[in-house]
Wavefront OBJ file of the C-alpha trace (Angstrom):
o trace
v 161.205 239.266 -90.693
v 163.061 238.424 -93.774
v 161.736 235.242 -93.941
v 158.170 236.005 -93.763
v 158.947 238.788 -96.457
v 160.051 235.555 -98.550
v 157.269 233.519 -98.436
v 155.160 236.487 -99.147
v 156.475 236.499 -102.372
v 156.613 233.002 -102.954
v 153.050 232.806 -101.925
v 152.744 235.582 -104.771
v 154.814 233.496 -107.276
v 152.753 230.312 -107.562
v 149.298 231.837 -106.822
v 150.418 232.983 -110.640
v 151.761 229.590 -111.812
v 148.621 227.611 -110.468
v 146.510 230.565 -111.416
v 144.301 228.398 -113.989
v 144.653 224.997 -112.881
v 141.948 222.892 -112.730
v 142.860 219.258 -111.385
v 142.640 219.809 -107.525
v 146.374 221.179 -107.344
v 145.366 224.550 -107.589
v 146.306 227.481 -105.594
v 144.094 226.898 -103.105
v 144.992 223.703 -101.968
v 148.802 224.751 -101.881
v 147.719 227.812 -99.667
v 145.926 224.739 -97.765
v 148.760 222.475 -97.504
v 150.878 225.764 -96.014
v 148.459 226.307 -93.444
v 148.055 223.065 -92.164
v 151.907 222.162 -92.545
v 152.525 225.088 -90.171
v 150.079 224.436 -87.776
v 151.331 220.983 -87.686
v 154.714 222.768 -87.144
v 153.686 224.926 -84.287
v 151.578 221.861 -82.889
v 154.664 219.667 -82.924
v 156.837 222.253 -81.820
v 159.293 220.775 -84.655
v 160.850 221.667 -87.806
v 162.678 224.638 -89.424
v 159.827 226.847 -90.458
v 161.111 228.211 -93.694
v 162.187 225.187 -95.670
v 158.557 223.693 -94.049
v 156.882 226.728 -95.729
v 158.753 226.644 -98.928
v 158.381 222.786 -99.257
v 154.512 223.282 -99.287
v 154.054 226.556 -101.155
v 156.135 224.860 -104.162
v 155.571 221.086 -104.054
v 153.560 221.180 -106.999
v 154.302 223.914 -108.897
v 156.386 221.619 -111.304
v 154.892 218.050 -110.935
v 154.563 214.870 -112.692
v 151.242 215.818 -113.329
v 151.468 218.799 -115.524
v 154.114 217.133 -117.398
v 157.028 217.789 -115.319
v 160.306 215.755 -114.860
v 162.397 215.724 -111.762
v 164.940 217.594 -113.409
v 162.613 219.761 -115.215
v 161.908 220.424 -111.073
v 164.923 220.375 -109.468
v 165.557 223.387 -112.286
v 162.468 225.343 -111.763
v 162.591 225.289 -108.211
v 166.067 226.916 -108.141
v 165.579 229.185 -110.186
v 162.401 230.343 -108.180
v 164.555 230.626 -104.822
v 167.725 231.689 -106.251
v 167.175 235.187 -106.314
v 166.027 235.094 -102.649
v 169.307 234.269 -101.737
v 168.794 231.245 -99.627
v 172.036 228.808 -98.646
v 172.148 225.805 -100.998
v 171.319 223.678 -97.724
v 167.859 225.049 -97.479
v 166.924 224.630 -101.415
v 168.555 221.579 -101.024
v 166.289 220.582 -98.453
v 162.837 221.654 -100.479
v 163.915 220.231 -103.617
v 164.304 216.801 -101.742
v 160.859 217.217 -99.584
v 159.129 217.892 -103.050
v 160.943 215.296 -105.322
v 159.627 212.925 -102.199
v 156.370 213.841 -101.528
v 153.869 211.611 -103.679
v 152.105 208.617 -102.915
v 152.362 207.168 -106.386
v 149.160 204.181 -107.136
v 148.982 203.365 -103.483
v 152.330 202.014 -103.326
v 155.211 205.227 -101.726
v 156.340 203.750 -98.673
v 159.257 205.921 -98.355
v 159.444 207.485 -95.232
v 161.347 210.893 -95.872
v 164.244 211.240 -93.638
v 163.697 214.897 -92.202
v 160.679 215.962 -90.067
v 160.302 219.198 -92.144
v 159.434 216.498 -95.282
v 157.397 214.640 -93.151
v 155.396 217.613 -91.648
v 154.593 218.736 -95.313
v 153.821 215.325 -96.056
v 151.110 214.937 -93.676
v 149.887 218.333 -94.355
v 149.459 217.371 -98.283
v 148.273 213.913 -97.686
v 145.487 215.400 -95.196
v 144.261 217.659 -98.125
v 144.090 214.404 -100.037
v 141.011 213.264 -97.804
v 138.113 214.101 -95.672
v 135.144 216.653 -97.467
v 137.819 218.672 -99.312
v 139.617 215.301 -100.602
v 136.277 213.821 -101.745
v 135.790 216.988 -103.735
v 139.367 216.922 -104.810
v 138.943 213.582 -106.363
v 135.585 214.286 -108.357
v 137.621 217.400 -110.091
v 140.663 215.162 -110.704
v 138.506 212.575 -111.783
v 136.726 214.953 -114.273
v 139.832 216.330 -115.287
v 141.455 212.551 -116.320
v 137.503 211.650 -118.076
v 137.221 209.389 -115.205
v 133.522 207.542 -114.580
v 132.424 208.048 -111.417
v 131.711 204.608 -110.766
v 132.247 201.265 -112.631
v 131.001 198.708 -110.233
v 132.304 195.699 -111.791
v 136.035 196.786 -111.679
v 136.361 199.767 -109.641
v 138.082 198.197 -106.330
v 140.285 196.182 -109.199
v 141.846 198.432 -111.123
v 140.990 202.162 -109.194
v 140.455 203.404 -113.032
v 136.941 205.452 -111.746
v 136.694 207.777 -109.096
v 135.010 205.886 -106.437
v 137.866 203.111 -107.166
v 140.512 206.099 -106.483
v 139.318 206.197 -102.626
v 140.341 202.304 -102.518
v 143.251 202.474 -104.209
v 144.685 205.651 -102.375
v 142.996 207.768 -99.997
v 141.680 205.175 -97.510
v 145.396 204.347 -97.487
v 146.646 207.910 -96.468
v 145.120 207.411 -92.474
v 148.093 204.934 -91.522
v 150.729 206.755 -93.301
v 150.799 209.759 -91.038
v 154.184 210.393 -89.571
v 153.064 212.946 -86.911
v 150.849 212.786 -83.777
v 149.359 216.021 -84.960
v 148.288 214.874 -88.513
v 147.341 211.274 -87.215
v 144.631 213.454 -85.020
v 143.766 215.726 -88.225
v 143.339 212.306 -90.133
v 140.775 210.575 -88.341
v 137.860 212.964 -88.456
v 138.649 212.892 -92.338
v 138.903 209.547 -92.811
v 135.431 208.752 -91.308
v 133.664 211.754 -93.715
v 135.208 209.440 -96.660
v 133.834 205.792 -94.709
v 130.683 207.707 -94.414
v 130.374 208.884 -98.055
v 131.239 206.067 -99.569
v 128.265 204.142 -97.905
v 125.879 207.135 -98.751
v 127.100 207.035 -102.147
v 126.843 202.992 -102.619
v 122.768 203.447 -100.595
v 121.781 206.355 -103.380
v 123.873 204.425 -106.586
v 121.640 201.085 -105.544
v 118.325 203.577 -105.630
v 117.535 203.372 -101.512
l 1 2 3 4 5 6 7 8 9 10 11 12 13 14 15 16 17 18 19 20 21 22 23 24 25 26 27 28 29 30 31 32 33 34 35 36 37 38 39 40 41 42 43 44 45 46 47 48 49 50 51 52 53 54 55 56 57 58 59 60 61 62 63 64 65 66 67 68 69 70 71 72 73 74 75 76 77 78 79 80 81 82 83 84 85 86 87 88 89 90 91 92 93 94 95 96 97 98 99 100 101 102 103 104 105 106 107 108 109 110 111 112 113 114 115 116 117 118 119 120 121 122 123 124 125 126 127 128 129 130 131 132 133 134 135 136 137 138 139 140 141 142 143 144 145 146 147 148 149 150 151 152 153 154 155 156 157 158 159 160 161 162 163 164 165 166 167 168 169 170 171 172 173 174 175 176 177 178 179 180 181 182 183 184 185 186 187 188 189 190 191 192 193 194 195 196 197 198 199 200 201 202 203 204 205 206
């Protein structure tokens, strides 16, 4: 019981940090990434359910994105769960599945070392594609001034949005660690396959 009570209000704490983002990594898609993280969890019958939970309700409450260091993080973090309590084994452990988590440009091949990270991975990396990545992207994409398309560089240098789905998300089916989110994954990478050759049929006029 008192961990549920403690994600409650965690849940309560970054719905009001993320309250008026507007790049994708909102609120939403955290609550998202929770979800699916512990349904991979019960799924996979794996995993210690708090520091799973915790992982994904904070992993981007502090990230590179918004400006964030790792030790501007590592800091926040703490000081979110530190009043909760919690051993310095299980902040340990979410501070490492967040500073962990990204696939930075196509190229993070680590492999975290704990299933917890790599349940929260998959969950986060799901979110990434499939209909809600593909509108993801487009409101990233908007955010950063992105083109949509530039069809002369855009599987070259992934600087448009359509060139962000070459560089990254087609990549995220084979990174899957777990038998659960390599299901999840397949469905989602097919609605990307399939938009990208609607998208390419209506940019050529057919």
């Amino acid at each position: 019981m008192r961990n549920e009570i403690i994600i409650e209000d965690i849940k309560h704490i970054v719905a009001d940090r993320l309250r008026n983002e507007a790049t994708g990594h909102d609120w939403w898609h955290t609550l998202r990434v929770y979800n699916t993280s512990m349904d991979i969890a019960e799924a996979e019958g794996k995993g210690d359910r708090l520091i799973i939970g915790l992982a994904a309700l904070l992993h981007d409450v502090a990230d590179h994105k918004f400006g964030y260091t790792d030790a501007d993080r590592e800091t926040i973090i703490t000081d979110i769960l530190r009043p909760f309590e919690l051993n310095d084994t299980v902040i340990e452990q979410v501070i490492y599945i967040v500073n962990n988590l990204s696939f930075k440009q196509g190229k993070n091949k680590h492999v975290l070392e704990t299933i917890e990270g790599r349940i929260v991975q998959d969950a986060d990396r799901l979110d990434a594609i499939g209909a809600i990545g593909i509108a993801r992207a487009f409101a990233y994409g908007g955010h950063k001034e992105r083109p949509l398309y530039d069809p002369e560089h855009s599987e070259e240098t992934g600087n448009d949005t359509i060139g962000h789905f070459h560089e990254k998300l087609l990549l995220l089916k084979d990174g899957m660690h777990t038998e659960t989110g390599k299901g999840k994954a397949l469905a989602r990478h097919e609605r990307m396959e399939q938009f990208l050759k609607d998208f390419h049929s209506e940019w050529d006029g057919h």
